[in-house]
N, C-alpha and C positions, 0 to 999 in steps of 0.2 A: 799554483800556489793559492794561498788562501782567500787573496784579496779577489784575485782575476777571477777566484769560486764566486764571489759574492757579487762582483762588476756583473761576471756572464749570466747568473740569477736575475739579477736586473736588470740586464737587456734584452734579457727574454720577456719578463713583463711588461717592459717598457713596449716594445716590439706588438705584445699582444694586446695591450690599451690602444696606440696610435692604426691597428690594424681595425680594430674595433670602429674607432674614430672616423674614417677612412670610409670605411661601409654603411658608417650612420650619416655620412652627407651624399652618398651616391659614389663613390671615389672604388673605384678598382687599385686593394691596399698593394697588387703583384705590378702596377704599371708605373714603374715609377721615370725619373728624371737624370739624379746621379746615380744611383746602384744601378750596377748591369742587370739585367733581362734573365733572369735564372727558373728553370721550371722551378714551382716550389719559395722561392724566394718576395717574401714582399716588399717589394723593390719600395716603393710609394710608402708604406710605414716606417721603413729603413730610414729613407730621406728626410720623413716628417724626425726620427727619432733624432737626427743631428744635434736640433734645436734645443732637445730635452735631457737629452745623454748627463750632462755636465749637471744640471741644476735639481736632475729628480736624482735618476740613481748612482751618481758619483758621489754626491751629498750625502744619498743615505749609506752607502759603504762606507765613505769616511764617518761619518758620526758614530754608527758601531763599533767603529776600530778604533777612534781616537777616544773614545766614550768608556773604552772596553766592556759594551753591553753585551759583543761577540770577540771570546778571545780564542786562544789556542787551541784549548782544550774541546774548543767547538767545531773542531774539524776532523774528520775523517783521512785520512789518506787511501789510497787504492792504486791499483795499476796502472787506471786508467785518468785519475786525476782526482780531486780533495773534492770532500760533499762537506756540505754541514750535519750535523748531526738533526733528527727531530725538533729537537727543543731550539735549534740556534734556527733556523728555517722558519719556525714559528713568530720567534722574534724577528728577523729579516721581513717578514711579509708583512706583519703588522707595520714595522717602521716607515715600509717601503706604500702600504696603505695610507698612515699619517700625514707623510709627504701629499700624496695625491690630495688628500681633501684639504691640504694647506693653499688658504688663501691668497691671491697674490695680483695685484691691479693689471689688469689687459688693459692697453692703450685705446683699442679700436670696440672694444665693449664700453669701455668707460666707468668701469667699476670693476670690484677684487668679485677673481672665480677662484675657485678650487685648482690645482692643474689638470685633475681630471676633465674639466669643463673647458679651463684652455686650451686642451687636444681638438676637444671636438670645434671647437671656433677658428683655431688654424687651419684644422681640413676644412672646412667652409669658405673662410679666405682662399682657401687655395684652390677648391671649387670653382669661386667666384672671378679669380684670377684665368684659369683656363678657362670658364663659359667668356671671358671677355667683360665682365661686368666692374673689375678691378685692373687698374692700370699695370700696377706692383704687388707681388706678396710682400709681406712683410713676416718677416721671421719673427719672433716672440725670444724679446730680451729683456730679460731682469735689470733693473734697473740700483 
């Protein structure tokens, strides 16, 4: 359906930001914790995306839809399952960009990052967590 079109869009980006994230602190994004072990699967991005799932791209599918920035007429249907059209894709990406460089206070930075910048600081955390250098990770919650 339309919505699961636009969630599955942004857990795929999602997915390849925290993958990204992941490789820029030394972190193997395919080893992860809770996602099983899958050739192909990046387990460790998977796991990091739990945190982020709800607040980047849930957020930004409901703001299109409850905004109707993205309506009906912006979908596709096929055999295989609904696309966005061109023009709604373009808007989705943008949206789903705005979010990322939106500011938002890290506890353990101690000052507002972007969330693109809070990706990479929880993989470090978590880095520093596994080297033994941190007690606890701490997951990254909105306040």
């Amino acid at each position: 359906d339309p919505v699961n079109a636009l969630l599955s869009l942004g857990y795929t980006l999602l997915t390849q930001n925290l993958m990204t994230a992941c490789e820029v602190v030394g972190l193997d994004p395919y080893d992860g914790f809770y996602h099983a072990d899958k050739y192909g699967r990046p387990a460790l991005a998977l796991d990091l995306m739990e945190e982020f799932r709800g607040i980047v791209v849930d957020s930004v599918a409901q703001k299109v839809v409850n905004r109707r920035i993205i309506g009906p007429n912006d979908f596709l249907p096929s055999n295989e399952g609904v696309y966005l059209t061109s023009r709604a894709l373009r808007i989705f990406l943008r949206q789903y960009s705005q979010r990322l460089n939106t500011e938002v206070a890290h506890p353990y930075a101690g000052r507002k990052l972007s969330y693109q910048k809070v990706f990479e600081v929880q993989a470090r955390l978590l880095a520093k967590t596994i080297q033994k250098e941190l007690d606890n990770y701490s997951p990254f919650l909105v306040k």
